[in-house]
VOBANU-529394 format. One record per residue (C-alpha): x, y, z. Coordinates in steps of 0.1 Angstrom, whole numbers, plus 5000, padded with zeros to 4 digits. Layout:
N
((X Y Z))
...
//
This chain:
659
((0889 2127 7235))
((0859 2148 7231))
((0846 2181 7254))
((0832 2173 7288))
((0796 2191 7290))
((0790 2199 7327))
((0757 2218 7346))
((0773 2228 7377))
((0750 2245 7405))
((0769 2229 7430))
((0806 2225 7452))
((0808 2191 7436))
((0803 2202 7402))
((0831 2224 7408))
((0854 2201 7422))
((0848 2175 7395))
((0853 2202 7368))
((0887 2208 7382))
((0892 2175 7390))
((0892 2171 7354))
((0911 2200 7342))
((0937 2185 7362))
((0935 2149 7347))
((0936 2172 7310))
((0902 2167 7302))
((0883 2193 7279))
((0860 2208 7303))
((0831 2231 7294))
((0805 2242 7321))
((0773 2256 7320))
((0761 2278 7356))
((0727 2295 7358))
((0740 2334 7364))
((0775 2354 7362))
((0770 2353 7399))
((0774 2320 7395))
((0804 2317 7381))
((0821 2339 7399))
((0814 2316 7428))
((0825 2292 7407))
((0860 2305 7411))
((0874 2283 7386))
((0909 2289 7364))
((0914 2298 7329))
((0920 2260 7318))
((0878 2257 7320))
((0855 2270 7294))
((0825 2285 7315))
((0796 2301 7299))
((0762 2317 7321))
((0724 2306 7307))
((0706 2274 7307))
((0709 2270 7269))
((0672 2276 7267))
((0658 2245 7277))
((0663 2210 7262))
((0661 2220 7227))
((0687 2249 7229))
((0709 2222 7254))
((0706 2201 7223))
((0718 2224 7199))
((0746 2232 7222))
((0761 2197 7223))
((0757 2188 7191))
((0774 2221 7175))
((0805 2206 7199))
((0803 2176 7194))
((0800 2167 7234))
((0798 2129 7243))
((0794 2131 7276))
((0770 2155 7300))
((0772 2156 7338))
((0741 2172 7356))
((0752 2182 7388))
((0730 2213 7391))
((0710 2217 7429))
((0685 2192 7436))
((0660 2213 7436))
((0667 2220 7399))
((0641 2200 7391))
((0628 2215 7355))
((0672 2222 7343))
((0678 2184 7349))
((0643 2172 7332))
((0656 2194 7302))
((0692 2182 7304))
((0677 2142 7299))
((0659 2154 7273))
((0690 2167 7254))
((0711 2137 7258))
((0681 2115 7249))
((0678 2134 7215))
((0716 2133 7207))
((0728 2102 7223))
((0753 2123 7244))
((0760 2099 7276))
((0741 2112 7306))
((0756 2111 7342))
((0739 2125 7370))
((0760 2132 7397))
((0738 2131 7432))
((0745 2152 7462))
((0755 2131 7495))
((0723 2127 7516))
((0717 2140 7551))
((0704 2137 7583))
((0668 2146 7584))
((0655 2131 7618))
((0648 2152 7645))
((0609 2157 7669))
((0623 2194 7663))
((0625 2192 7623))
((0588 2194 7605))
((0587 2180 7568))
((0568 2187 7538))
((0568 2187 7502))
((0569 2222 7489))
((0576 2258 7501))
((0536 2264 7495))
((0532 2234 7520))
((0555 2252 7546))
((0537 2285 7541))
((0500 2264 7547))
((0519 2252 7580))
((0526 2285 7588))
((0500 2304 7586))
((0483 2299 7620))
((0513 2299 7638))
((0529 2326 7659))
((0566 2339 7660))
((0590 2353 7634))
((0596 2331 7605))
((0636 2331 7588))
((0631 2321 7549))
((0659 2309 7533))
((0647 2290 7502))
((0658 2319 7477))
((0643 2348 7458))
((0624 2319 7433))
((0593 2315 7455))
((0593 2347 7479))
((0561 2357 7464))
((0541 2328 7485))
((0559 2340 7518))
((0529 2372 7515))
((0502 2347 7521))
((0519 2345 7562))
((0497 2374 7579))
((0514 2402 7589))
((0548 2390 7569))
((0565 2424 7566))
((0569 2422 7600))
((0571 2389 7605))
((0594 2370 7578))
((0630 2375 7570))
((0641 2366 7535))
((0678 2355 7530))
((0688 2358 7493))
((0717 2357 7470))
((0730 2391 7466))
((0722 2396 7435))
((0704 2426 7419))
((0678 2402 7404))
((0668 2390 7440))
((0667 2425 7456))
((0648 2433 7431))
((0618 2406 7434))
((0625 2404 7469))
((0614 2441 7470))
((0584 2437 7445))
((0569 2420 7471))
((0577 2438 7498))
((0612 2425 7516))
((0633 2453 7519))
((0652 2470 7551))
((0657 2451 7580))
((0636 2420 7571))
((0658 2413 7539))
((0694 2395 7542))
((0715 2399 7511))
((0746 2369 7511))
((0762 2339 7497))
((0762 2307 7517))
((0765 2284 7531))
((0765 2298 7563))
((0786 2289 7592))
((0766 2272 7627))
((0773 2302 7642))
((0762 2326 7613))
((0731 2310 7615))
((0725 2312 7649))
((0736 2346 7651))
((0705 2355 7623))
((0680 2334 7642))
((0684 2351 7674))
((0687 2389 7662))
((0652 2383 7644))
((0642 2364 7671))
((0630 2334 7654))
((0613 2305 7661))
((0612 2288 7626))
((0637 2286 7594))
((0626 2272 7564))
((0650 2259 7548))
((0658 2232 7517))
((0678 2200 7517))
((0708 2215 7503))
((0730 2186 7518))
((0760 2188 7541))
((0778 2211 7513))
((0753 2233 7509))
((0748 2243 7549))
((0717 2223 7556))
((0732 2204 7589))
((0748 2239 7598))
((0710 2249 7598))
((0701 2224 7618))
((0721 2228 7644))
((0720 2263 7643))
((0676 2262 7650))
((0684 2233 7677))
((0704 2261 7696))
((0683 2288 7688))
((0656 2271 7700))
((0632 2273 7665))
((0620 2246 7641))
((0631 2236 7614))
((0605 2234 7588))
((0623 2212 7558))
((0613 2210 7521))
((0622 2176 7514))
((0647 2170 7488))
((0631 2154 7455))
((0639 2119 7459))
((0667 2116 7429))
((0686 2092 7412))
((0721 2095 7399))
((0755 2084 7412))
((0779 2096 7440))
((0808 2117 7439))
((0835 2089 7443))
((0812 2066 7417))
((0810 2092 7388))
((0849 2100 7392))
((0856 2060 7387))
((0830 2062 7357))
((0849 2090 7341))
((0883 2079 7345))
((0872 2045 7329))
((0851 2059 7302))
((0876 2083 7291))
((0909 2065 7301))
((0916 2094 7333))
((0936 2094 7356))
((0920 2114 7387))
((0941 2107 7417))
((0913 2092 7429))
((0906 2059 7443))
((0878 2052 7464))
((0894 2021 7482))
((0928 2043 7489))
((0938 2065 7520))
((0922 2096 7517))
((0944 2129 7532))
((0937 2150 7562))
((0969 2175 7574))
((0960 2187 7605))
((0982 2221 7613))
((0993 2243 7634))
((0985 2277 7617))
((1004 2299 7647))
((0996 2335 7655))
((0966 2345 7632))
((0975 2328 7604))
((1011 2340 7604))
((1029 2311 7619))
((1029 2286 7590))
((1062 2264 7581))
((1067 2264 7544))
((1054 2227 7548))
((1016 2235 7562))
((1019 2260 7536))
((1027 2234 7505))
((1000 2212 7521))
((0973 2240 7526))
((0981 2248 7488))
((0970 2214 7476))
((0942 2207 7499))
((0909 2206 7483))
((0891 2215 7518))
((0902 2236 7547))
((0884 2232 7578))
((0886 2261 7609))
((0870 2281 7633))
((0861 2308 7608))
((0888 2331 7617))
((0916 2307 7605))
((0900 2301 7574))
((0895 2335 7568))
((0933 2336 7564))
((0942 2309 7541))
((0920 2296 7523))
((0917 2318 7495))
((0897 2301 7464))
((0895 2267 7485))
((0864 2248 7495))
((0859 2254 7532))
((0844 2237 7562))
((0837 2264 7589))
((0837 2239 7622))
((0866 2230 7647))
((0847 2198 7666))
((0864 2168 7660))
((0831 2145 7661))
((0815 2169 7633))
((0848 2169 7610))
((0850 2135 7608))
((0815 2128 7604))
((0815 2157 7574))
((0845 2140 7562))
((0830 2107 7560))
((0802 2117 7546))
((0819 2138 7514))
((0840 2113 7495))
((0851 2139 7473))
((0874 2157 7492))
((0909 2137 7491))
((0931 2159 7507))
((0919 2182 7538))
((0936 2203 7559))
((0922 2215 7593))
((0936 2237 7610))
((0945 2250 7648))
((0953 2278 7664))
((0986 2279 7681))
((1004 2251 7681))
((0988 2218 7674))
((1008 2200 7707))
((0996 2226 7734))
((0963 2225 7746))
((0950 2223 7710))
((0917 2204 7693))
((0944 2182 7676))
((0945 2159 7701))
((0911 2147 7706))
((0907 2146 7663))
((0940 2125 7665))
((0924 2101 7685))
((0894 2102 7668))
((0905 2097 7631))
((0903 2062 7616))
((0941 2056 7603))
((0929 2028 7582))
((0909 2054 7562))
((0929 2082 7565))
((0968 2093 7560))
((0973 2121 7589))
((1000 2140 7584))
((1009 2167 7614))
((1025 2202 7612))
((1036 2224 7639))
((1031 2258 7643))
((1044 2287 7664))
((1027 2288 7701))
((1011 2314 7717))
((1038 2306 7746))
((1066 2311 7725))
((1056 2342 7708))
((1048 2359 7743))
((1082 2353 7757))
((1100 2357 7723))
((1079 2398 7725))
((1094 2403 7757))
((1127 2388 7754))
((1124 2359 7776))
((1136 2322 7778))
((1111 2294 7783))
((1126 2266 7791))
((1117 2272 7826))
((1083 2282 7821))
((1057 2259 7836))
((1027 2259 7808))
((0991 2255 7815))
((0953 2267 7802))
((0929 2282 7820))
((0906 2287 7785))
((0872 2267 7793))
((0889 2253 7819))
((0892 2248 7853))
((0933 2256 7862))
((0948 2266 7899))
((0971 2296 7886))
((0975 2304 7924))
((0988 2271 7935))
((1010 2268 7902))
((1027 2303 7906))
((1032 2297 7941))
((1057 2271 7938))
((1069 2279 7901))
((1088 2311 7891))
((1068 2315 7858))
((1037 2300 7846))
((1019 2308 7809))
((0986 2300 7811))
((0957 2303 7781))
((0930 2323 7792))
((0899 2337 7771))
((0882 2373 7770))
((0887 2400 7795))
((0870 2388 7821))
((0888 2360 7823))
((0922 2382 7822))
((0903 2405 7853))
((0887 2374 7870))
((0925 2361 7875))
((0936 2392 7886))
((0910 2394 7910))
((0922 2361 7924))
((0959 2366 7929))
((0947 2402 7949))
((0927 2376 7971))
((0952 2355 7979))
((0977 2382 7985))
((1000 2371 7954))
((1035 2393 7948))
((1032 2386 7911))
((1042 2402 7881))
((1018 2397 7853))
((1022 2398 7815))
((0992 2396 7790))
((0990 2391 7754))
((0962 2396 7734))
((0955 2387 7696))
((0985 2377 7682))
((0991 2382 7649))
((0961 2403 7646))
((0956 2447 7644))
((0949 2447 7677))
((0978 2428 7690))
((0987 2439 7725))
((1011 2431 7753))
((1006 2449 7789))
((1035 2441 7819))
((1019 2447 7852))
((1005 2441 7887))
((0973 2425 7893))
((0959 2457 7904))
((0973 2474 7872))
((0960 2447 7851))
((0927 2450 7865))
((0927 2488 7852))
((0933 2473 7817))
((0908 2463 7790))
((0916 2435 7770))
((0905 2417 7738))
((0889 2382 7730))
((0918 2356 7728))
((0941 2361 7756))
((0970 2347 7773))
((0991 2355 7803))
((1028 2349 7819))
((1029 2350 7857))
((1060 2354 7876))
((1070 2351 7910))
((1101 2362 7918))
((1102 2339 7951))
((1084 2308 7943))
((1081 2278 7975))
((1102 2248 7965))
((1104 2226 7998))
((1080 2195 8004))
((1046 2208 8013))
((1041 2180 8034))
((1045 2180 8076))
((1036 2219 8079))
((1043 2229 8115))
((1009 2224 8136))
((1015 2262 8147))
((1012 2276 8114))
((0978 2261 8109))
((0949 2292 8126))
((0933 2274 8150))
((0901 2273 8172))
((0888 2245 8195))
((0882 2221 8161))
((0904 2194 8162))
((0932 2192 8142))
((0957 2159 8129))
((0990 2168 8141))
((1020 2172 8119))
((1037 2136 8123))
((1000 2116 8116))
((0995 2141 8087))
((1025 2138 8068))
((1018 2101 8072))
((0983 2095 8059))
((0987 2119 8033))
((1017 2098 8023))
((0999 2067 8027))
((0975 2082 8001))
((0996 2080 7971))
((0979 2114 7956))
((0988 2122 7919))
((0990 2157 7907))
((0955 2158 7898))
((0936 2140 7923))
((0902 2147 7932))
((0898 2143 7974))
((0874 2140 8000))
((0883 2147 8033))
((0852 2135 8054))
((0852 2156 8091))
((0881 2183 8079))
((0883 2201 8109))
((0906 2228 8108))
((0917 2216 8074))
((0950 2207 8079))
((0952 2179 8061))
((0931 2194 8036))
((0957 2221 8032))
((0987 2195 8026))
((0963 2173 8002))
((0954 2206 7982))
((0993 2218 7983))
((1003 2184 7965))
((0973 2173 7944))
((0982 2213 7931))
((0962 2204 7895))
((0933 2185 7913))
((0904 2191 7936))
((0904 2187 7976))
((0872 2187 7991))
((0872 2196 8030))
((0838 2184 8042))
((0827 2196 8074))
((0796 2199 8097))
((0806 2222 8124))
((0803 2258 8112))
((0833 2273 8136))
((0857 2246 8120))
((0846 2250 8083))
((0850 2289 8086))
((0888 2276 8102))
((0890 2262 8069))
((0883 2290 8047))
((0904 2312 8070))
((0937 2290 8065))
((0925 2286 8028))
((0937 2316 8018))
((0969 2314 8043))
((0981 2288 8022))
((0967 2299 7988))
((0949 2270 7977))
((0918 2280 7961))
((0917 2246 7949))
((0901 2236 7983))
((0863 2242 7979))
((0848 2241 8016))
((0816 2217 8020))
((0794 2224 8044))
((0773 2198 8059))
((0774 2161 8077))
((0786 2131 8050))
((0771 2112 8032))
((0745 2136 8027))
((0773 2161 8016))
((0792 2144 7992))
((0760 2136 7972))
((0767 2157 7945))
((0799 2164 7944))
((0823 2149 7914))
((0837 2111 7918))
((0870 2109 7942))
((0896 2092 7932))
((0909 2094 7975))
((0890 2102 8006))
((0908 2110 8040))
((0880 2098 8068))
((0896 2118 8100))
((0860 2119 8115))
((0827 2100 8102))
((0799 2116 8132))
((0792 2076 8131))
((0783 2075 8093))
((0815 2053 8083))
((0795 2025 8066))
((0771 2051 8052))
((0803 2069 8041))
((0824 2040 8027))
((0793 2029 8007))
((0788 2065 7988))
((0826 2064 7983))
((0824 2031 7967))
((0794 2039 7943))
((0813 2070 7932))
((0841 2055 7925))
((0845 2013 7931))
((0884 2017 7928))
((0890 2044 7954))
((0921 2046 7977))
((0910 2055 8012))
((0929 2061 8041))
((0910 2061 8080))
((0922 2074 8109))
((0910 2061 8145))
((0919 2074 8179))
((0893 2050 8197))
((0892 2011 8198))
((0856 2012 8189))
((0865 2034 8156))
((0890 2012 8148))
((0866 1984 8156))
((0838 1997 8128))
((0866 2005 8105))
((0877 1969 8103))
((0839 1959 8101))
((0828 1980 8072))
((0865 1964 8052))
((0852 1931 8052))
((0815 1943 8046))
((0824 1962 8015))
((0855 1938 8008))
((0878 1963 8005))
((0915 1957 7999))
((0935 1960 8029))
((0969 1973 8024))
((0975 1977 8058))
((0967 1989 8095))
((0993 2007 8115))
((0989 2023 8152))
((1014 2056 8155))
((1029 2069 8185))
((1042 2100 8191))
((1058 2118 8218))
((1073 2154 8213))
((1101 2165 8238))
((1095 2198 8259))
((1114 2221 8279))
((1114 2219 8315))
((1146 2234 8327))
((1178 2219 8312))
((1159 2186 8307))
((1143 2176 8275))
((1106 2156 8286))
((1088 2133 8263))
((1053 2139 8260))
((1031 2114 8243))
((1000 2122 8222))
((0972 2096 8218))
((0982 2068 8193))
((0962 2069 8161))
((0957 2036 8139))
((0957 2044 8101))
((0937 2022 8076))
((0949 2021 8044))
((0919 2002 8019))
((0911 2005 7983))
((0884 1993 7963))
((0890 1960 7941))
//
C-alpha cells in the first residue's frame, strides 16, 4: 500500500488524516504555513510538511518522487487557485483525485446579505453607516481601505500570525481596530467582539459549521448587525462519511466507520470544574473525537480534541447531524448530569436509532457542599433557583435543610434579601466555584450573607433548625389578620381546598380572595406552584399582602383588579377557587376554560341564586360535575357551664372540571 497525499486546510482533513493513521495507512500531509500545522496538532505517526509545493507542477513533482496513488484535497473552500493546481497534478500523473467537501450550511435569513466576492461586500458597504467587523483574513484586507473613514470604522480579525500583522499593518490595521486569534470562535466570543466595536455588520465567509460560520450567525442575530456573506464557491467533491467508505474500499481499510451504524455520543457529568470525572467519563472523553461544553468545561478536558463550544440541546444535535464525521462525542455537564442538568432535555431529544448514548455521573455541587462542611444529605430537600423561578421560603419553612442552585451574587443577595422579609431564623451556607481558584464557602445569617461578595456560579444550603411539619390545611380563622373583608371559615376551607386535589406545583386562581385565607392554605400546599389571589377591593387585597408575609408564602402574587378582566394575562391555571364572582361567573368560567379546557374548579355559594347561576353556567359550558354538596356548621360557645351551638350560613360547594 502506497503513501496517502493529503492538502488539509481544514478539521476534516485532520480527522481523516488520523483516521487513517489509525487504520495504518501511510499518511503524508501538506498545510499552507507552520501555523498551520501546529493547529494541526497531529502525532508523530503523520508525515506533515508546510508549502504548497509550488503550484501544480511542483505538486507534481512531489507525488511522483513518492510514488503517491492517491491525493485528498480537503483544503478551505475558498482555496480556490491550491485545489485548481492540485487537479492539475493528479491529471498529469494519474494519481487518484478525491475531493473531500465541507458539510453545507444554513444560509437563509432577511438578516444575512449575499454576494460573490469580498470586493462585492466592500461595494455594498461603502454608502452605508456603522462599524464594519471583517473577518475574511489578512488575504484581501487591502480592499477594506476603499470603506471611507476605515481606520476608524473596520475591525480586522486575523490569524495571529506575524505575516498577517504585518499586512494587516501595511495598510493601516493596527491598535484597537486589529484582532489577532485562531478560530473558530465560540457564539458568545463573537457576540462579545460585535458589541465592544459596536457593530452593525460582519463579513464573514462560508466557512461551514466547523469553521464557526453558524456561530457567526447567531452571534450578528443577537448583536443586532448583518451578516454580509461571501458565498461559498459552489464545489464538487464527496462528503466526509462518503470519502471514508471510498478509502477503506480502495485501499482495503478498516476505519471504524460505517455510515449506516450507531454513531456515539457520552453525555457526562464532569463534576466540580472539571475535577469530578470517574475513571470511566475519563476513558470515554479520551477516545472521543469531539467534546461539546459551555466553554469553561471544555477548557478543562479537551486537550488536542476537536471541540464544539455550545450546551443547547436543539444546536448539538443539529451540529451532530449535520458532521457525519464525528463518531464518538462526548458532551459534557456541569455537576451532575441527574440534578437539574441540560442532560435531560438532550436525552429526550436524541434519536436512539442513530445514536448509542451512553451516561456518566459526576460529583454534584450538592454533595461537594455538604461533604466541605461535614454534613449528611440524605435529609437535604434539593432544588434550583438558577434561571428559575423556586419558593426557598416556603421550602425551608417546612424542611430543615434545603440546597438550592442559584447564579451570580445577586442572586445569592436577592435570596437573602427575601428570607430578612419574611422574617426567616435561617442559617445560610454558600458555595461558590467549585473546583475553581476562587472556590469559596461562607456560613452565615442572611444579614451576614448580604455583607458578602460572591462569584458567578453559586449555590446555597439553608437550614432551619425548627421547620413546620403539621398539615397546613384548616388554619384557625383567628390567626388569619382580618378587617371587614370576608373571609371562608376554617371548616369550608379545609374542605374546598381538599376538594381541589392541588399537586405540589399547581398553578391557582382564587377569583374574589378576600382576606386570602384560602389563598394562604392553597399557597402553603401547592409550596412549588403559583396561587393567584385576585381581588377588587383594595382594603382586602392589602389584607392579603399583610397575611402574606404572616405565613411566608411569597409564592402568592396579589392581583389587583375585578375578574375576568384580571386574569387576562396571567399564566394558564391548572385550579381556580371562585369564593366571589361580583356577578362575572359565566364571564369567569369562560376565561378559565380558554386558559386551560381541562381545569378543576371548585365554587362556593352562600345564596340560592349563586348556586342557581353556578348550576347554569355547568351545563352551558358542559363542565363535568363531580359533585354539589351544602355544609353546615355550627361551632359551640360558652355561656356559663353550658356549651351552645351556633350555626353559620350553609355554603354549597361545586366541584366541576373541564372535559
Amino acid at each position: 500500500m502506497t503513501g496517502i497525499f493529503i492538502f488539509s486546510g481544514t478539521s476534516e482533513g485532520r480527522t481523516l488524516s488520523k483516521m487513517l493513521a489509525a487504520a495504518g495507512a501511510d499518511v503524508h500531509v501538506r498545510v499552507a504555513t507552520e501555523y498551520g500545522a501546529e493547529v494541526m496538532g497531529f502525532d508523530d505517526d503523520i508525515d506533515v510538511k508546510v508549502g504548497s509545493c509550488g503550484g501544480a507542477e511542483g505538486i507534481a513533482n512531489v507525488i511522483r518522487e513518492n510514488g503517491y496513488d492517491i491525493v485528498v484535497d480537503a483544503t478551505h473552500p475558498y482555496a480556490l487557485n491550491i485545489t485548481e493546481h492540485i487537479k492539475q497534478a493528479c491529471e498529469a500523473t494519474g494519481a487518484f483525485y478525491i475531493r473531500l467537501k465541507r458539510e453545507d450550511s444554513d444560509t437563509d435569513s432577511d438578516r444575512i446579505v449575499k454576494v460573490s466576492t469580498v470586493q462585492e461586500a466592500i461595494d455594498y458597504l461603502k454608502d452605508k453607516d456603522g462599524n464594519i467587523l471583517a473577518s475574511t483574513g489578512s488575504k484581501d484586507i487591502a480592499l477594506y481601505t476603499q470603506i471611507p473613514n476605515y481606520k476608524e470604522r473596520v475591525t480586522a480579525r486575523v490569524l495571529s500570525t506575524m505575516e498577517s500583522v504585518q499586512k494587516c499593518a501595511e495598510y493601516g490595521f493596527s491598535g484597537k481596530n486589529l484582532i489577532c486569534a485562531q478560530g473558530p470562535f465560540s457564539e458568545d466570543t463573537n457576540y462579545a467582539t460585535l458589541k465592544q466595536i459596536d457593530a452593525k455588520y460582519i463579513v464573514t465567509k462560508d466557512s461551514g459549521t466547523a469553521g464557526g460560520y453558524e456561530d457567526k450567525v447567531r452571534a450578528a442575530m443577537r448583536a443586532g448587525a448583518t451578516v454580509i456573506l461571501i458565498e461559498r464557491p459552489k464545489e464538487e467533491g464527496l462528503s466526509f462519511g462518503e470519502v471514508v467508505k471510498l478509502l477503506e474500499d480502495r485501499l482495503g481499510l478498516d476505519m471504524g466507520v460505517q455510515e449506516d451504524s450507531k454513531r456515539t455520543v457520552n453525555i457526562i457529568g464532569i463534576g466540580m470544574g472539571g475535577n469530578g470525572l470517574t475513571l470511566s467519563a475519563k476513558q470515554r472523553i479520551d477516545e472521543s473525537d469531539l467534546i461539546v461544553g459551555a466553554k469553561r468545561m471544555v477548557e478543562t478536558v479537551a486537550m488536542g480534541k476537536d471541540i464544539l463550544e455550545e450546551y443547547r440541546s436543539d444546536e448539538i444535535i443539529d451540529y451532530l447531524d449535520k458532521n457525519s464525521r464525528y463518531r464518538n462525542v462526548s458532551v459534557l455537564m456541569s455537576g451532575d448530569i441527574g440534578f437539574y442538568s441540560g442532560a435531560k432535555k438532550l436525552l429526550e431529544k436524541i434519536d436512539r436509532s442513530r445514536y448509542e448514548v451512553h451516561t456518566e455521573p459526576g460529583i454534584s455541587s450538592a454533595v461537594y457542599l455538604c461533604s466541605k462542611i461535614g454534613m449528611s444529605w440524605q435529609d437535604v430537600y434539593m432544588t434550583s433557583a438558577h434561571g428559575r423561578e423556586s419558593n426557598l421560603v416556603g421550602l425551608s419553612r417546612v424542611h430543615g435543610k434545603v440546597f438550592t442552585l442559584l447564579s451570580e451574587q445577586e442572586s445569592v443577595h436577592e435570596m437573602a434579601r427575601q428570607f430578612i422579609e419574611y422574617g426567616m431564623d435561617v442559617k445560610m451556607t454558600i458555595g461558590q466555584d467549585f473546583g475553581y481558584e476562587t472556590e469559596k464557602v461562607f456560613t452565615g445569617t442572611p444579614e451576614e450573607v448580604l455583607e458578602q461578595e460572591f462569584g458567578k456560579l453559586c449555590v446555597a444550603l439553608i437550614q432551619n433548625e425548627h421547620p413546620v411539619r403539621f398539615n397546613p390545611i384548616s388554619i384557625p380563622d383567628e390567626e388569619f389578620t382580618r378587617g371587614d373583608a370576608p373571609m371562608t371559615k376554617s371548616e369550608v376551607r379545609a374542605l374546598s381546598v381538599a376538594k381541589l386535589k392541588l399537586s405540589d406545583d399547581s398553578v391557582i386562581y382564587d377569583i374574589g380572595a378576600g382576606t386570602g385565607s384560602v389563598s394562604i392554605e392553597m399557597a402553603l400546599v401547592a409550596v412549588n406552584g403559583t396561587v393567584y389571589a385576585i381581588e377588587k377591593e383594595t382594603e382586602a387585597a392589602d389584607l392579603i399582602e399583610v397575611n402574606k408575609l404572616k405565613f411566608k408564602t411569597p409564592n402568592l402574587q396579589v392581583v389587583r383588579g375585578l375578574a375576568p378582566e384580571a386574569m387576562s394575562d396571567l399564566p394558564k391555571p391548572t385550579h381556580a377557587f371562585i369564593g366571589g364572582s361580583s356577578g362575572n361567573l359565566k364571564d369567569i368560567i369562560g376565561c378559565l376554560l380558554d386558559k386551560n379546557p381541562e381545569i378543576r374548579i371548585v365554587i362556593n355559594s352562600v345564596t340560592i341564586e349563586t348556586l342557581e347561576e353556578t348550576t347554569q353556567v355547568i351545563n352551558e359550558f358542559g363542565l363535568v360535575e363531580e359533585e354539589i354538596s351544602c355544609i353546615n356548621v355550627s361551632k359551640a360557645r360558652k355561656l356559663g357551664r353550658y356549651h351552645l351551638m351556633t350555626a353559620q350560613n350553609p355554603v354549597y360547594i361545586a366541584v366541576v372540571r373541564g372535559r
